[in-house]
LOVOFI-387392 format. One record per residue: residue number from 1; residue in three letters; chain; x, y negated, z negated of N, C-alpha, C in turn. Coordinates in pm, 1 decimal. Atoms other than C-alpha are relative to their C-alpha. Layout:
[NUM, Ala, A, [X, Y, Z], [X, Y, Z], [X, Y, Z]]
...
END
This chain:
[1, Unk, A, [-16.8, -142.2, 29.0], [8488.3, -10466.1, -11429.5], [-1.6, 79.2, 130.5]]
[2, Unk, A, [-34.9, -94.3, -179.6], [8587.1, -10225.3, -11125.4], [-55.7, 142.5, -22.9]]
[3, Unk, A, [98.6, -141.4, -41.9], [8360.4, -9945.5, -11041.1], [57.0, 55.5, 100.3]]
[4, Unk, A, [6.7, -59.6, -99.5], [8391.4, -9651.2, -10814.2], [-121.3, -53.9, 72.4]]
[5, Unk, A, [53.1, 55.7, -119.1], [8213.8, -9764.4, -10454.3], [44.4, -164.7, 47.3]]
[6, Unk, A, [14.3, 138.9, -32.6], [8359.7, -10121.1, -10471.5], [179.2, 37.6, 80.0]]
[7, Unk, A, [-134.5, -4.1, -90.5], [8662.0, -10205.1, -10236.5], [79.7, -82.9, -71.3]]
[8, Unk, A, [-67.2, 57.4, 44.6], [8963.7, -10289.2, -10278.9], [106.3, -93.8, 94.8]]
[9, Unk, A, [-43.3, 48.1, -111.9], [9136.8, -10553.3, -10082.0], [145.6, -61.8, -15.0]]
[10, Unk, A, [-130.7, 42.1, 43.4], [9528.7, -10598.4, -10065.5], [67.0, -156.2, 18.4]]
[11, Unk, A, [-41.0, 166.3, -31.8], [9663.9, -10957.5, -10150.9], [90.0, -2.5, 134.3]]
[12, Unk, A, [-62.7, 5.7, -119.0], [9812.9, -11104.9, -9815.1], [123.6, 44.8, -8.1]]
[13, Unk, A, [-149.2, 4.5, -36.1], [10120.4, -11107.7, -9872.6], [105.2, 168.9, -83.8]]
[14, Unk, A, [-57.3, -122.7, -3.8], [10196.9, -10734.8, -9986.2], [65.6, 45.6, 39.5]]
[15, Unk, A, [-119.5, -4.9, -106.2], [10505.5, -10594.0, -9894.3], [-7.7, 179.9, -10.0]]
[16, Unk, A, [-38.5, -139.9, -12.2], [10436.7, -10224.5, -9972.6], [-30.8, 65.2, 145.1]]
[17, Unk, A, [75.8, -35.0, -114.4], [10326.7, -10058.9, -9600.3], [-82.4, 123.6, -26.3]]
[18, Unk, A, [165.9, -58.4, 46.2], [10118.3, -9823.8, -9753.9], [-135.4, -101.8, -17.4]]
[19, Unk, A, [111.1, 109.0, 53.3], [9887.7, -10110.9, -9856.0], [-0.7, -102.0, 88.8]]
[20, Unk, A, [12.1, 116.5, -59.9], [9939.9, -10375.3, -9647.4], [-107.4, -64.1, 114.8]]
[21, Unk, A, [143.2, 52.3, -77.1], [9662.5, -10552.7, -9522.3], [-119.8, 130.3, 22.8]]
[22, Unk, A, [57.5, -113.1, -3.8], [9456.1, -10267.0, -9619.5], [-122.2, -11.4, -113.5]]
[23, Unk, A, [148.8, -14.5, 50.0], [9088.9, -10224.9, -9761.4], [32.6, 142.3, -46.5]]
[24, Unk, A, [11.8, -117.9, 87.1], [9067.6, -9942.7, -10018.9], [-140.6, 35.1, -66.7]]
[25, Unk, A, [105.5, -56.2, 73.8], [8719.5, -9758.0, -10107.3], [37.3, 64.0, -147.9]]
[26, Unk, A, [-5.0, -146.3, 137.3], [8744.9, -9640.8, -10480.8], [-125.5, 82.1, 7.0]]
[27, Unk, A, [64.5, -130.8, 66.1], [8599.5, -9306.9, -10508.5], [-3.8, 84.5, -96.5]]
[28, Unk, A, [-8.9, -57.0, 179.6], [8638.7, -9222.2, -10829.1], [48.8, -114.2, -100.0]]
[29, Unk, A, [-57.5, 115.1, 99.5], [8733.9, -9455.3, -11129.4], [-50.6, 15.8, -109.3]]
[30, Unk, A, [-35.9, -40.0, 142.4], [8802.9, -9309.7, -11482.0], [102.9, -75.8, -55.5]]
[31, Unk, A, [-109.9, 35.6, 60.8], [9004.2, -9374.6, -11747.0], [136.0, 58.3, 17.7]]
[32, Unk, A, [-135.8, -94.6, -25.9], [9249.1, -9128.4, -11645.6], [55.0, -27.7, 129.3]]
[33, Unk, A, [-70.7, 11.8, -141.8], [9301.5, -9263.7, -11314.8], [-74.0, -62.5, 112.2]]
[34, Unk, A, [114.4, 60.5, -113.4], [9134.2, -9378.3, -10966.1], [41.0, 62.9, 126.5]]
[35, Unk, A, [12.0, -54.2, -170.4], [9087.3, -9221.7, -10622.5], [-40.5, -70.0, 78.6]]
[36, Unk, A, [36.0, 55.8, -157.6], [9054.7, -9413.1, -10306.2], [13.4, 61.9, 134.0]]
[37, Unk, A, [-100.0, -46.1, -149.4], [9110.2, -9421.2, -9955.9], [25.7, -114.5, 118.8]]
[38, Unk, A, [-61.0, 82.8, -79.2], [9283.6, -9662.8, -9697.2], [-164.8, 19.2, 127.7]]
[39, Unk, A, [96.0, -16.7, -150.6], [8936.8, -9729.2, -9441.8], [82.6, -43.3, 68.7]]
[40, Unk, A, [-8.2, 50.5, -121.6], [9135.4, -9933.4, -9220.0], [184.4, 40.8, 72.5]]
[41, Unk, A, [-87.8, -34.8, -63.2], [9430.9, -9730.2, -9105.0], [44.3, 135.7, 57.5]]
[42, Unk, A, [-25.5, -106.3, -131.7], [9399.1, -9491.7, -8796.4], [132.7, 66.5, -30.6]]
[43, Unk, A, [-153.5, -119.2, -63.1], [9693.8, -9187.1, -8773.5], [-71.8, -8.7, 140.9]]
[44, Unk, A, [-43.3, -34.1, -141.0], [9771.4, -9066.6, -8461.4], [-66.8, 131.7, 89.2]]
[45, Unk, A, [69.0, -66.4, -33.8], [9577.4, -8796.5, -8477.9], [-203.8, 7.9, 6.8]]
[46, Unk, A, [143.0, -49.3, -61.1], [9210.6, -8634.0, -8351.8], [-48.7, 95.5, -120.4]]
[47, Unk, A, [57.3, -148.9, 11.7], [8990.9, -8392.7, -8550.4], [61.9, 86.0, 43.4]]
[48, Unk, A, [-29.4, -168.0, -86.6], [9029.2, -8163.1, -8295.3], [108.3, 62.4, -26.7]]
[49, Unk, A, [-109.5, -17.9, 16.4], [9376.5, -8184.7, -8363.7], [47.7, 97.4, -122.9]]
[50, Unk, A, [-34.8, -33.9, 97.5], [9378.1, -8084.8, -8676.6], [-115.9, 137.5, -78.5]]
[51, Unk, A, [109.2, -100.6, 16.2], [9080.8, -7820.6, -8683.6], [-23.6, 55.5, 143.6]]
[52, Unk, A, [18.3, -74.1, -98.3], [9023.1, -7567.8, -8405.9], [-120.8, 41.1, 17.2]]
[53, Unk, A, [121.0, -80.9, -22.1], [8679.2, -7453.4, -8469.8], [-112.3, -102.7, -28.2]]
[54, Unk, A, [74.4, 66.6, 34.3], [8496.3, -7774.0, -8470.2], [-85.3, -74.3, 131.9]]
[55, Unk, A, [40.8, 4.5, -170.4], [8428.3, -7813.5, -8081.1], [42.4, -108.4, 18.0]]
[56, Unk, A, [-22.6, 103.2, -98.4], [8409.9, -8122.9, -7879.6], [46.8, -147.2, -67.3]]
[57, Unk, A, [63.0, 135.1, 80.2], [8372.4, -8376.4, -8173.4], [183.0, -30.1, -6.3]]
[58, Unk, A, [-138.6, 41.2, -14.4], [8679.3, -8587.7, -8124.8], [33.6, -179.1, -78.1]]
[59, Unk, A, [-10.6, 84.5, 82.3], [8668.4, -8813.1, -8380.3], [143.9, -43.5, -82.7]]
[60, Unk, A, [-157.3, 42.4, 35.3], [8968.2, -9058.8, -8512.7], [19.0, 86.4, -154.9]]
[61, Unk, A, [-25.0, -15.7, 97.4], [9137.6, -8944.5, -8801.6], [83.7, -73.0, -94.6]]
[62, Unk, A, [-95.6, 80.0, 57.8], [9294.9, -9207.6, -9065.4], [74.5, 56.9, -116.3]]
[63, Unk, A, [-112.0, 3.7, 80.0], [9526.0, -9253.5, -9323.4], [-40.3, -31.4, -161.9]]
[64, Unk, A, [66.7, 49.3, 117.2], [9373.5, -9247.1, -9681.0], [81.1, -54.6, -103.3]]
[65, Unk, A, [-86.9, -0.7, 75.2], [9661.3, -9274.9, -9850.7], [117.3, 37.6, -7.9]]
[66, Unk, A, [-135.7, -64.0, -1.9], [10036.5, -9216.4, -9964.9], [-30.2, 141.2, -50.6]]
[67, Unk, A, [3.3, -106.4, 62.0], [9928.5, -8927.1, -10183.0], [-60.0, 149.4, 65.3]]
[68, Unk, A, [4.3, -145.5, -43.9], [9923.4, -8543.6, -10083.9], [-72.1, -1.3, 159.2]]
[69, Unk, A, [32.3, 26.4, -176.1], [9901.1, -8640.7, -9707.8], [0.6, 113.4, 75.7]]
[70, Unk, A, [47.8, -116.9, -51.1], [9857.8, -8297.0, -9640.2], [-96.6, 67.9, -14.5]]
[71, Unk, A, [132.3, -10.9, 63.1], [9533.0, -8304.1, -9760.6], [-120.4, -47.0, 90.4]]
[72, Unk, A, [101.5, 101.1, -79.0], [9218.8, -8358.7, -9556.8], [-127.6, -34.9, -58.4]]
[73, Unk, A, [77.6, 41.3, 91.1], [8960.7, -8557.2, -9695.5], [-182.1, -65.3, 109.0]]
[74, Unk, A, [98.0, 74.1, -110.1], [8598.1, -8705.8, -9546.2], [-89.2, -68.1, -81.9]]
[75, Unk, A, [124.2, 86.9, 31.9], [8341.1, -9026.3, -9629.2], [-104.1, 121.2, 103.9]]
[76, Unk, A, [141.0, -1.1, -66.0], [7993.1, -8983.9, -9502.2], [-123.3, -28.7, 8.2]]
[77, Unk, A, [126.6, 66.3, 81.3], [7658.1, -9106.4, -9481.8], [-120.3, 122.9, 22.0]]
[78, Unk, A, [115.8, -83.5, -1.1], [7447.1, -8790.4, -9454.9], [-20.6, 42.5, -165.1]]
[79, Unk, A, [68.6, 35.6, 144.6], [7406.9, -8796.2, -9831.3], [7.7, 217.5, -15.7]]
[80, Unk, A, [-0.3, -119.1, 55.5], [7268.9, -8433.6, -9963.8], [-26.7, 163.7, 113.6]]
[81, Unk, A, [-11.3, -141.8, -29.6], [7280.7, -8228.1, -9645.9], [137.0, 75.7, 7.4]]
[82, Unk, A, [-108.0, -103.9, 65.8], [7606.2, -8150.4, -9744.7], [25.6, 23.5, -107.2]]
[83, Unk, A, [-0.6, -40.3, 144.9], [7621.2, -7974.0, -10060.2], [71.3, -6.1, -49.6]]
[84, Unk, A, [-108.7, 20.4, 62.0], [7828.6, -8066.6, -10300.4], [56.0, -118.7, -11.4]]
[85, Unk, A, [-23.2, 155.5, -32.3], [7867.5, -8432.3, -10184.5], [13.4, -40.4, -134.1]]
[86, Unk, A, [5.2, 87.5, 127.1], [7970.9, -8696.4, -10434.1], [-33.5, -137.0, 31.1]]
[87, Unk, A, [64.5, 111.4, -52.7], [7746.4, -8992.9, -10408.5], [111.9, -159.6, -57.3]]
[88, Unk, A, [-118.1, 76.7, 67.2], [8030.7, -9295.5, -10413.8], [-70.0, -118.3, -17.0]]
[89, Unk, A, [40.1, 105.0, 20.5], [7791.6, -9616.9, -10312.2], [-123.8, 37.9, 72.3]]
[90, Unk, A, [119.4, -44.0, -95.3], [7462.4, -9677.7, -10163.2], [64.6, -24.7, 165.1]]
[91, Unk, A, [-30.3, -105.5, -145.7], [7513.9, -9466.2, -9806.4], [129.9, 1.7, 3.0]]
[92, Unk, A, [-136.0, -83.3, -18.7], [7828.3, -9306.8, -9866.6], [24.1, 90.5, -95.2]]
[93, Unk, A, [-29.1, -94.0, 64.3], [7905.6, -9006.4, -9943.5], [147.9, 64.6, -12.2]]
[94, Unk, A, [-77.7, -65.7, 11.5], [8227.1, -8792.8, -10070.9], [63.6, 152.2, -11.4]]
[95, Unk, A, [-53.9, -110.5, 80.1], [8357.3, -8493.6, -9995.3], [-136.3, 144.0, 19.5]]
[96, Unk, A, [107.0, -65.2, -35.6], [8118.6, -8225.8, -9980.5], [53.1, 190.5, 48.9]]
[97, Unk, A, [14.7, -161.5, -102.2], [8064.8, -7797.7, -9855.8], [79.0, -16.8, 146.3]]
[98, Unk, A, [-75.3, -10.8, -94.2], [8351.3, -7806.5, -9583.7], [-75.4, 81.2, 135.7]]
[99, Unk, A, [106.4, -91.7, -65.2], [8142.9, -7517.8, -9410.9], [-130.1, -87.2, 94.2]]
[100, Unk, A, [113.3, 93.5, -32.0], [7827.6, -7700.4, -9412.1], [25.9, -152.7, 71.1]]
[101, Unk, A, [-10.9, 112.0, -97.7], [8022.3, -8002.1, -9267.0], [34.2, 33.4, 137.4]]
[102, Unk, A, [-84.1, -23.7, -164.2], [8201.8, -7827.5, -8948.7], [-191.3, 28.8, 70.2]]
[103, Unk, A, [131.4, -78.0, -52.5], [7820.9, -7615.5, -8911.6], [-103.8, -113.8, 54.0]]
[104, Unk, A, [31.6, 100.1, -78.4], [7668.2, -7995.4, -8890.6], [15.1, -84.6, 138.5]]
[105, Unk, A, [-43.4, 53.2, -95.8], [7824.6, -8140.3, -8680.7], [37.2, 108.3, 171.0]]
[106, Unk, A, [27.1, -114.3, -105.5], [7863.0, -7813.6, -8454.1], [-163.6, -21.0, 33.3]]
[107, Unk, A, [134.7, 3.8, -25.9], [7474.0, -7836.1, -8448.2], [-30.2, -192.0, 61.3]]
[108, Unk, A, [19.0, 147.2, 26.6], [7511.5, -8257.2, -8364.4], [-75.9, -68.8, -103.3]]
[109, Unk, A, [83.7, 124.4, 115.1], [7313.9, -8369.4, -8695.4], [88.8, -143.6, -28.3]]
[110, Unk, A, [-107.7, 107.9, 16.0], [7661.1, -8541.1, -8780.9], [46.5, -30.3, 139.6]]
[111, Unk, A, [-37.4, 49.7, -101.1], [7755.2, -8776.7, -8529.2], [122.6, -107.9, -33.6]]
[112, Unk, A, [-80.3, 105.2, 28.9], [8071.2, -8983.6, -8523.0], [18.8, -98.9, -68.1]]
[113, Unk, A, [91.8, 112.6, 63.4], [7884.2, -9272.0, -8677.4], [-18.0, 17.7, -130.2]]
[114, Unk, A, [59.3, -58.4, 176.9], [7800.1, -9044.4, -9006.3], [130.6, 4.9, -76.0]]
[115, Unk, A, [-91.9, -74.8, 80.1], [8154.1, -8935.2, -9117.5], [146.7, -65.9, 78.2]]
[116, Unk, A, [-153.1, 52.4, -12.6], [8568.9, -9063.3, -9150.6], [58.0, 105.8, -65.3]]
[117, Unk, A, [-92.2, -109.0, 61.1], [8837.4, -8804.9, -9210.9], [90.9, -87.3, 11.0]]
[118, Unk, A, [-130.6, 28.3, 48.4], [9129.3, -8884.0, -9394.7], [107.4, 111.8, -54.1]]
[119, Unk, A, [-103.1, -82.7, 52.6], [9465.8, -8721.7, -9448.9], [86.2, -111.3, -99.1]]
[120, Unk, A, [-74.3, 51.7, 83.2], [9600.4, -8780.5, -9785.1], [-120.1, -120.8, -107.2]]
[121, Unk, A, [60.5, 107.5, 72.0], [9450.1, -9054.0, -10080.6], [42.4, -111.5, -56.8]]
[122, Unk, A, [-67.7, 91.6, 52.9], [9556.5, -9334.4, -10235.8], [-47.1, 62.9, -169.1]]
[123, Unk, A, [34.0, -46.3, 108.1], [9553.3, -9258.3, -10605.5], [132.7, -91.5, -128.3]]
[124, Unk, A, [-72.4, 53.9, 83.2], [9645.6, -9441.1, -10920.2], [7.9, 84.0, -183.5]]
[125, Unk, A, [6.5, -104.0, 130.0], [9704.8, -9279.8, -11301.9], [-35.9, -94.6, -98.4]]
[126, Unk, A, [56.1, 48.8, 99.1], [9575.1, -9400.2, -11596.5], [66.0, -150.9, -65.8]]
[127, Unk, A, [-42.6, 125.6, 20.1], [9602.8, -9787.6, -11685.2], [49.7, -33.5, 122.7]]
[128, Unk, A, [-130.8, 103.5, -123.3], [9836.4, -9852.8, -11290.7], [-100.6, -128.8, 44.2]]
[129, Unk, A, [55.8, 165.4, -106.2], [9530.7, -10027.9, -11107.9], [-62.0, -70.5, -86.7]]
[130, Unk, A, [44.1, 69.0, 91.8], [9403.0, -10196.3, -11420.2], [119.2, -93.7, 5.2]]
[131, Unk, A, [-105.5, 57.8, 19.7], [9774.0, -10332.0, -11441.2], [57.3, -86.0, 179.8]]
[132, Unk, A, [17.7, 52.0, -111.8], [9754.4, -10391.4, -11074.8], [-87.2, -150.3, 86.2]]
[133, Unk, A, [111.9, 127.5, 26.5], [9444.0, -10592.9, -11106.0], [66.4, -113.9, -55.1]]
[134, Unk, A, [-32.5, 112.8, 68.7], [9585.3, -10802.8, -11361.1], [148.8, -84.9, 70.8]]
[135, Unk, A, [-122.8, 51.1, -25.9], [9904.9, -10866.3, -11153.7], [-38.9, -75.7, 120.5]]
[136, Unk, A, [98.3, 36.9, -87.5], [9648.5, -11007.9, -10879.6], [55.4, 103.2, 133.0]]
[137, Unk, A, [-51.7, -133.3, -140.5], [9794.6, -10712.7, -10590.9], [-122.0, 2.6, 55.0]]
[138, Unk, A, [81.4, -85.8, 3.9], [9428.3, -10613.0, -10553.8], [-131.8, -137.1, 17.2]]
[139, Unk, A, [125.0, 82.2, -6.0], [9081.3, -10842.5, -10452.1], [-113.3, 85.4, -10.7]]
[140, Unk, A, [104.6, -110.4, 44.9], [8787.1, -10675.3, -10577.3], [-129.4, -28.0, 78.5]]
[141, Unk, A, [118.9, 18.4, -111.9], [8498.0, -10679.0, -10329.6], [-102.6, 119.5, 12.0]]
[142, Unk, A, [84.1, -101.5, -5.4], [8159.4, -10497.8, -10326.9], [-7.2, 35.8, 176.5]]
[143, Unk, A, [-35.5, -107.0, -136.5], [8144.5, -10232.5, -10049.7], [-164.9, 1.6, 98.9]]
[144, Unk, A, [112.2, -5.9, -76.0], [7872.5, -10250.3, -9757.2], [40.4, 150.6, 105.3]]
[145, Unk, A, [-30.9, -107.6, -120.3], [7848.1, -9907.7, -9567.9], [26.5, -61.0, 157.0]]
[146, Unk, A, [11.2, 57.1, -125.8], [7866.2, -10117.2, -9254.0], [168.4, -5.7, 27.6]]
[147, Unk, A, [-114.7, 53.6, 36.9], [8203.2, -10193.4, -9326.1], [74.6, 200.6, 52.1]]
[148, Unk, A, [-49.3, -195.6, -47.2], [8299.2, -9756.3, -9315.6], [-39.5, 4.0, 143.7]]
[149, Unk, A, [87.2, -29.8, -106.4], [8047.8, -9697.4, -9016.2], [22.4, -37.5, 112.9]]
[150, Unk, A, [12.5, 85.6, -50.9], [8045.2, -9997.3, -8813.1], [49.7, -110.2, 60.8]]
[151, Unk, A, [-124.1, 67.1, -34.0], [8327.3, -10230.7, -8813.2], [152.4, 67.4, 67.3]]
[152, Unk, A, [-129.2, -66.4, -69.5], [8661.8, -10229.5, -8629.6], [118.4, 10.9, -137.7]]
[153, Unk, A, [-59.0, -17.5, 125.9], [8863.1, -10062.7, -8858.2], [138.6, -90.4, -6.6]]
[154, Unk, A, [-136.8, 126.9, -66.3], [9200.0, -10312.5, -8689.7], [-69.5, -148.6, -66.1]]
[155, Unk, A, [1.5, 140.5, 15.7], [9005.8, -10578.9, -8789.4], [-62.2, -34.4, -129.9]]
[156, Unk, A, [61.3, -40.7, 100.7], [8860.9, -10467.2, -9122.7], [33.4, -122.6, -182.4]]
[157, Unk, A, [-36.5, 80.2, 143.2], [9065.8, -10662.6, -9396.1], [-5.6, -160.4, 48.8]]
[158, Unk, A, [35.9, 115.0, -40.3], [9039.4, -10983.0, -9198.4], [-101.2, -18.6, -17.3]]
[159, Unk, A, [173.8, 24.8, 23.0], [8647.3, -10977.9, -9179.2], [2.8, 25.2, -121.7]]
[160, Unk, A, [26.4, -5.2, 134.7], [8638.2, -10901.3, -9548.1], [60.0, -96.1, -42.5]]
[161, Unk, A, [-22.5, 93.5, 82.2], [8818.8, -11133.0, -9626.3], [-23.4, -184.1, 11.8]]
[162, Unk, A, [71.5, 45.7, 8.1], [8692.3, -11391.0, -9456.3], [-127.4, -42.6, -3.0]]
[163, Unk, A, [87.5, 37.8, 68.8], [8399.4, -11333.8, -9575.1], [-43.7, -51.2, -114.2]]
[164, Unk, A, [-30.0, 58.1, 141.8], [8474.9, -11453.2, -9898.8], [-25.2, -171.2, -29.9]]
[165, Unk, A, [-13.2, 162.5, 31.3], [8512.7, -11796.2, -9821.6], [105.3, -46.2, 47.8]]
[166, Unk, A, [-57.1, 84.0, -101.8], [8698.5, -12077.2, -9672.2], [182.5, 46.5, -67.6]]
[167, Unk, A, [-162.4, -31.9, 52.0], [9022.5, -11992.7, -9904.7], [61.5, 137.9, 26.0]]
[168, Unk, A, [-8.0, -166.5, -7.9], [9040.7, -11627.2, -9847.2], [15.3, -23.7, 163.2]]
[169, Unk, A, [-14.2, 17.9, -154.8], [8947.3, -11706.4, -9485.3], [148.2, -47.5, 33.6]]
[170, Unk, A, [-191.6, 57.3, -43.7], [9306.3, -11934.2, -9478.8], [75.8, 57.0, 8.5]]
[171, Unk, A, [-132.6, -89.5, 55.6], [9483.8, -11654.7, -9653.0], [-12.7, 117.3, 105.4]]
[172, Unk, A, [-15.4, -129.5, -128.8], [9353.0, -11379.2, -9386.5], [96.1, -105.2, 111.6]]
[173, Unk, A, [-57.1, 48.8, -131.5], [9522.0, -11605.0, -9118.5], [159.5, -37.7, 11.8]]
[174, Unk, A, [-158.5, 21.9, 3.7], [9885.7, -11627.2, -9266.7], [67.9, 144.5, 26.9]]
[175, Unk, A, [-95.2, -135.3, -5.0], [10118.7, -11381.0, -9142.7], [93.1, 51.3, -113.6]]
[176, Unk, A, [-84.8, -14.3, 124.9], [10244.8, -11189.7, -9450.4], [179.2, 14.0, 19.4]]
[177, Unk, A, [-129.4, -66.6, -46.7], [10577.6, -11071.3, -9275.7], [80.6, -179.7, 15.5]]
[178, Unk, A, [-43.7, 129.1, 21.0], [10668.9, -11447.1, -9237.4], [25.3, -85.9, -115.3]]
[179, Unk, A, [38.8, 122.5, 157.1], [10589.5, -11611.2, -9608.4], [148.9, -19.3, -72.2]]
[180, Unk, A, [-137.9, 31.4, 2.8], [11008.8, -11553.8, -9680.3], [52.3, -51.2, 25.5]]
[181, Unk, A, [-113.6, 10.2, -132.5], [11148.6, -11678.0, -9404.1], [40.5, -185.6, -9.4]]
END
């Protein structure tokens, strides 16, 4: 059964490039649908870049998703000093008092380490990633904040997946772009 906070990990050989070789946090997961977000794929842009009044903090900004990529979105692990947060797993938070996040991190409470901005979500509608699941697209893996925080996000769906085990381990090591040829 697939809960919001568990990851989602794209079979190797995926050919969409939204997804490909890509780790997905669900943050939400109803019947009406599911919200994620792509942890392991950096844009091109900075914070700074994309906010003017947030000072020095020059933190990466990734790619959460195909959906409304003009949207900016943020994990985090400071839990309830931002108000409004939506608690997704244990130490991560969603989302939250926009205000109260720039005013943190202006003050350094939030540090690089606490928080991921994303432009855009991944998002599915009612019954897709159930039908996704069943078509095996999708490896279902419980979520360690270490994994958001801590890891290289380049190297993110490899280490998850071989952590799994010696078969998963094989399958991180085939080049999907080759399996045609």
């Amino acid at each position: 059964m697939i809960s919001k906070g568990q990851l989602l990990l794209s079979e190797p050989f995926m050919l969409d490039p939204n997804f490909k070789r890509s780790v997905v946090l669900l943050t939400d997961h109803e019947e009406e649908g599911s919200i994620g977000f792509v942890l392991n794929q950096k844009s091109n842009y900075k914070i700074t870049d994309l906010l003017d009044d947030i000072g020095e903090f020059d933190a990466d900004v990734y790619i959460g998703g195909p959906v409304s990529t003009n949207t900016l979105h943020f994990l985090h692990s400071v839990g309830d000093l931002i108000e409004e947060s939506i608690p997704v797993c244990r130490g991560i938070w969603w989302s939250g008092d926009f205000d109260a996040m720039k005013f943190l991190i202006l003050q350094g409470v939030i540090k690089q380490d606490n928080i991921r901005f994303y432009l855009g979500y991944s998002g599915w509608s009612e019954g897709q990633l159930q039908e996704e699941l069943n078509e095996k697209a999708w490896i279902v893996e419980p979520m360690d904040p270490n994994y958001l925080f801590k890891k290289d996000p380049d190297q993110l769906w490899k280490e998850v997946m071989n952590s799994k085990g010696h078969t998963f381990s094989a399958l991180s090591q085939l080049d999907g772009d080759h399996i045609f040829n």
